[in-house]
C-alpha positions in Angstrom: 0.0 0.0 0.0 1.1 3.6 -0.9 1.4 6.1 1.7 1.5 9.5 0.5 2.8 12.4 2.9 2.3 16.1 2.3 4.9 17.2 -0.3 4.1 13.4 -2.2 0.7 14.3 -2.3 1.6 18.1 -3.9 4.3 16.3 -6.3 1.6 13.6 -7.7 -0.8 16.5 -8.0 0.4 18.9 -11.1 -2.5 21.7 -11.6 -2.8 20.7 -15.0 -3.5 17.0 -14.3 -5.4 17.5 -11.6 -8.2 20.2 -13.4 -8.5 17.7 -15.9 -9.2 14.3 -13.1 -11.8 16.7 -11.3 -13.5 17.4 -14.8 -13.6 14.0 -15.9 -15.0 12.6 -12.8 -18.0 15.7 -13.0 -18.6 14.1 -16.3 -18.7 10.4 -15.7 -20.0 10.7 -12.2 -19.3 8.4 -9.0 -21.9 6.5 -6.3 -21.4 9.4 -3.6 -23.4 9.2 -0.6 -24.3 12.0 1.8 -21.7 12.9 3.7 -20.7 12.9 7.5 -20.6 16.2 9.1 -20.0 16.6 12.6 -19.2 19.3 15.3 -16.9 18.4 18.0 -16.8 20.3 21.2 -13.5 22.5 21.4 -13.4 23.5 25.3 -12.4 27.2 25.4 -12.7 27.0 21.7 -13.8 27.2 18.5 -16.3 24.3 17.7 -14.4 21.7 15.8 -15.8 19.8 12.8 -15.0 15.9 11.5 -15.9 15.2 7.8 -16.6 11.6 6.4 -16.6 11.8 2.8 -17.5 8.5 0.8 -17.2 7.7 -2.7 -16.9 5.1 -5.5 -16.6 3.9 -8.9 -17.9 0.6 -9.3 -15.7 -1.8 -9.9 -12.7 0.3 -10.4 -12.0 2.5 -6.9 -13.3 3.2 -3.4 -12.3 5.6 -1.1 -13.6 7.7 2.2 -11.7 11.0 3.4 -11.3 11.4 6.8 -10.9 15.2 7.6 -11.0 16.9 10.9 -11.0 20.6 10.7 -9.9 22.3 14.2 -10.7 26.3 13.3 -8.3 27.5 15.9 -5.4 25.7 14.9 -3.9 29.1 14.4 -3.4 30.0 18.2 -1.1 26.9 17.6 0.7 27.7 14.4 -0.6 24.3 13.4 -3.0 23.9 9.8 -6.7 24.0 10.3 -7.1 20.9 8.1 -5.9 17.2 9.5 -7.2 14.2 7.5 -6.0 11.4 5.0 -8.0 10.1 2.2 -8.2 5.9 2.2 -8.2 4.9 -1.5 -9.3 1.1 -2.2 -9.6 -1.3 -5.2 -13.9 -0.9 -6.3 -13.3 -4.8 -7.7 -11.2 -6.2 -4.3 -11.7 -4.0 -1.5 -7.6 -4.0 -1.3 -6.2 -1.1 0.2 -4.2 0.8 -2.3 -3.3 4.3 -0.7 -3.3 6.5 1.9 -3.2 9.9 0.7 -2.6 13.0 2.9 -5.7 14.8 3.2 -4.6 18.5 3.7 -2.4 18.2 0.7 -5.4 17.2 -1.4 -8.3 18.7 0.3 -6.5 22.2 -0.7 -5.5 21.4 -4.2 -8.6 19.4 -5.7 -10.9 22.8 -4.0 -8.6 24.8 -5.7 -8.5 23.0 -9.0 -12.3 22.7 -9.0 -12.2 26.7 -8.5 -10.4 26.6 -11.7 -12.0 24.6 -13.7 -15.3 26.2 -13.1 -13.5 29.1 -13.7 -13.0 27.9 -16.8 -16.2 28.0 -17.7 -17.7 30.9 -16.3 -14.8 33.6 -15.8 -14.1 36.0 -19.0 -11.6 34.4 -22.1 -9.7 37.8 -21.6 -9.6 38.1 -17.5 -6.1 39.3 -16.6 -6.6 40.6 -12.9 -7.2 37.6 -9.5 -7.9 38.7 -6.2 -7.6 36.3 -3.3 -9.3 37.1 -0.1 -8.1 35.4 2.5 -4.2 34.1 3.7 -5.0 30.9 4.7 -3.5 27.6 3.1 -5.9 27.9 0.1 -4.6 30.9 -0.9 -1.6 30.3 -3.0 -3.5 27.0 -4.1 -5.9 29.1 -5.7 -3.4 31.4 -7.1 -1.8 28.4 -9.1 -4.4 26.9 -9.7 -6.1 29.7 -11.3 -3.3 31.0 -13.1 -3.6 27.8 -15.5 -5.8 28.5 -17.9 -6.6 32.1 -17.7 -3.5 35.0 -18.5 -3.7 36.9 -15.6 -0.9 39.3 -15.1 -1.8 41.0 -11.8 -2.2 38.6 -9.1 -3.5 40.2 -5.3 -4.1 39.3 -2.2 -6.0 41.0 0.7 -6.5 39.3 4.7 -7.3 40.9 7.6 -3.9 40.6 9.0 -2.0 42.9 6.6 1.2 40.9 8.1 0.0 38.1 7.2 -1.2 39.1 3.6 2.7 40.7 3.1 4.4 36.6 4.4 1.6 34.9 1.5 2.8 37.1 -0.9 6.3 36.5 -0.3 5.7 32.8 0.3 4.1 33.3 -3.4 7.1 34.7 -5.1 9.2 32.0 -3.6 6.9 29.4 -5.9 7.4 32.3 -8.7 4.1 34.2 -8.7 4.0 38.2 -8.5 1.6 38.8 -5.9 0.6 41.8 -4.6 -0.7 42.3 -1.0 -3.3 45.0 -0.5 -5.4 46.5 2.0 -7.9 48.3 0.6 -10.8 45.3 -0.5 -13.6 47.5 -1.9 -10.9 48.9 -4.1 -9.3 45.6 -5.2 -12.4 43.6 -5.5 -13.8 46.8 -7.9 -10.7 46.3 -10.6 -10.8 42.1 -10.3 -11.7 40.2 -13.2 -11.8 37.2 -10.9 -12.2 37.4 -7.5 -11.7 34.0 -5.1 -12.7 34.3 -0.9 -10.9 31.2 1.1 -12.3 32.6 4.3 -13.9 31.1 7.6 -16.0 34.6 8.0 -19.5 34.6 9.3 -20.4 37.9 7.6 -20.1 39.1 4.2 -16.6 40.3 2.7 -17.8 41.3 -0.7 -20.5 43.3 -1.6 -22.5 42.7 -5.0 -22.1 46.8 -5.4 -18.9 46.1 -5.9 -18.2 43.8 -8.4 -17.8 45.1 -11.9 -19.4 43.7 -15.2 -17.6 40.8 -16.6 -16.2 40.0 -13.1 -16.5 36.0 -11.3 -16.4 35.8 -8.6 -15.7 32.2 -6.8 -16.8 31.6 -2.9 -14.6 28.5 -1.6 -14.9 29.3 2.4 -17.9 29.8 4.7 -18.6 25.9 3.8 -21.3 26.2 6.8 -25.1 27.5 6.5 -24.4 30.1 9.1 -21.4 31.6 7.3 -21.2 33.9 4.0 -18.2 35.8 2.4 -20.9 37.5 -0.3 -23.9 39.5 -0.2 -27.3 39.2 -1.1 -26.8 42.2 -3.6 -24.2 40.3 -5.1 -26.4 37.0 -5.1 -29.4 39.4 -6.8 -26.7 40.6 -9.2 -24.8 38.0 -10.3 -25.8 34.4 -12.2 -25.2 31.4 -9.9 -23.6 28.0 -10.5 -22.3 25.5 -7.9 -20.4 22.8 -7.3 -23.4 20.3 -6.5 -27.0 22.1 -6.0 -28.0 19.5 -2.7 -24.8 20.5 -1.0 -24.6 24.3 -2.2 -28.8 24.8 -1.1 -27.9 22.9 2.6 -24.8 23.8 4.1 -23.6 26.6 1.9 -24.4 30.3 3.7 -23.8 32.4 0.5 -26.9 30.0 -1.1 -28.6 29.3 1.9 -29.4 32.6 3.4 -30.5 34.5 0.2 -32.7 31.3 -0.4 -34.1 31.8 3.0 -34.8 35.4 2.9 -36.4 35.6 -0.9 -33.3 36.6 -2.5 -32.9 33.7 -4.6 -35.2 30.7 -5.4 -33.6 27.3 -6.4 -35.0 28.5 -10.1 -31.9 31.0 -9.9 -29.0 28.4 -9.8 -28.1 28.1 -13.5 -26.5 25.1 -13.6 -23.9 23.0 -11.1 -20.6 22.1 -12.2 -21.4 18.7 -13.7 -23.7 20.4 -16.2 -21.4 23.0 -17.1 -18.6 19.8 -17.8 -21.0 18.3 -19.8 -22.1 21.5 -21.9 -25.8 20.7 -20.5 -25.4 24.5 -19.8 -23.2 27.3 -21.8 -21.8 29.0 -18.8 -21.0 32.8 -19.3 -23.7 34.0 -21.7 -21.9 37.0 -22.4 -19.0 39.6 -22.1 -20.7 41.6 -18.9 -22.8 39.1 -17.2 -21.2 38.9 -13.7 -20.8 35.2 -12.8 -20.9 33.9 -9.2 -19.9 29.9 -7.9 -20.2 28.6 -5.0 -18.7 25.5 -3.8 -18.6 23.4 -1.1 -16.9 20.3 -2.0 -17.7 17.2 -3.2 -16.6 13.7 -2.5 -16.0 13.0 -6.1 -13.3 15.8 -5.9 -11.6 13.9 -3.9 -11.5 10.9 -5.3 -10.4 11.8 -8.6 -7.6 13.4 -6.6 -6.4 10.4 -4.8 -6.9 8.2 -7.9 -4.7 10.6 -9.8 -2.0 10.7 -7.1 -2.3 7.1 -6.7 -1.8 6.2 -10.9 1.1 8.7 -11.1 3.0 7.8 -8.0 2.5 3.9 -9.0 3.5 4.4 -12.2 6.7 6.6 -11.6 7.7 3.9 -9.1 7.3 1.2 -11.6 9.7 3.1 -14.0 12.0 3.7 -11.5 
């Protein structure tokens, strides 16, 4: 059995490769059952939360991620995000890999912000900003720098420090990112704008965004937590990653469904019609394009599949 750590995980797990897995397995589909979500007690703490995520292709894989996510891991200089991800044989039940869970939690989320970028954000969109500084962030700066030409890369977080050590952590991987503080300012000139954030309340506001701009909502995965607003819900044309996961636990859905904002009639398409060109995405040059998602199980394992096939394989050359 395989047992991938951390920087095994990130070399098995090219951008490239990995857009390409999560789009594949949108379009084919997997047997992927509701997921686990629990809240664990924290004493003197932020709740905790354990994931269980299940999924398989019949006869070919199985696998289950086990993710525990501990919000203030901070306090500790220690990630947010523990887990592995258990990758079986679908025709056995052997146990191929154990793939670290942190490693590809981060990157599938930030491919699958990519590739439904893909679809939705403008041919010509040269400008990202990243809200937040938290492990995501330079994930979704790679990620999103695949297949879009973006020459001015940003980041804002509430900790200006902190935003000034991502940015440099960035150049060190070769990306030219620019902290900033102002947010109204930065999210008004992004063509594409992606939150990674824990926050309760809303960080961008629709009145804000400019025509033409995505914007992608990857944090606040809990029905009580938003990073948009409901002007930028009424403004904008809404895809997600999968509609039973973005209209139950996702805040930036939830809410605006709950208060009349939006009706489930107003989510265009999820991602696995967009894959399959069920739906056209953008619809034109100023439509202002919002997703939302809250992973998926599949992501997953098309991730540890993929790191699984190319670290077999480079071991069998070797």
């Amino acid at each position: 059995m395989l047992v991938l750590n951390d920087k095994e995980t990130r070399a098995a797990l090219s951008y490239p490769a990995l857009i390409d897995a999560v789009e594949r397995m949108f379009q084919t589909g997997c047997v992927m059952p509701l997921r686990h979500h629990h809240e664990m007690e924290v004493p003197g703490e932020a709740a905790a939360t354990m994931l269980l995520m299940p999924a398989w292709t019949p006869g070919r894989y199985s696998g289950v991620k086990i993710l525990n996510l501990f919000p203030d891991n901070h306090l500790r200089a220690l990630p947010t995000i523990f887990g592995n991800y258990l990758l079986s044989s679908g025709s056995t039940g052997e146990m191929l890999a154990i793939v670290e869970g942190g490693e590809l939690t981060a990157r599938r989320t930030a491919a699958t912000s990519a590739l439904a970028a893909r679809h939705l954000a403008r041919a010509d969109a040269q400008e990202l900003l990243v809200v937040g500084t938290g492990r995501l962030s330079l994930n979704l700066i790679e990620a999103h720098c695949v297949h879009r030409p973006l020459t001015r890369l940003r980041l804002w977080g509430r900790d200006p420090d902190k935003a000034k050590e991502m940015a440099r952590q960035a150049k060190a991987l070769g990306l030219d990112v620019e902290p900033v503080n102002d947010l109204a300012a930065a999210a008004a000139s992004a063509d594409i704008i992606s939150c990674a954030t824990l926050s309760i309340d809303p960080l961008i506001r629709g009145e804000w965004l400019k025509p033409g701009a995505h914007l992608d909502l990857v944090g606040a995965f809990k029905p009580t937590m938003r990073e948009s607003d409901d002007t930028a819900a009424r403004r904008a044309k809404i895809f997600v990653d999968t509609r039973d996961g973005a209209m139950h636990e996702a805040g930036d859905i939830v809410i605006p469904l709950q208060n009349g904002t939006l009706s489930p009639a107003d989510i265009q398409a999820d991602l696995a019609e967009l894959v399959r060109k069920e739906h056209g995405g953008r619809q034109s040059p100023d439509d202002i394009t919002l997703f939302k998602s809250v992973g998926a199980a599949l992501e997953d394992l098309a991730g540890a599949i993929l790191a699984y096939e190319t670290m077999r394989d480079r071991n069998d050359r070797a």
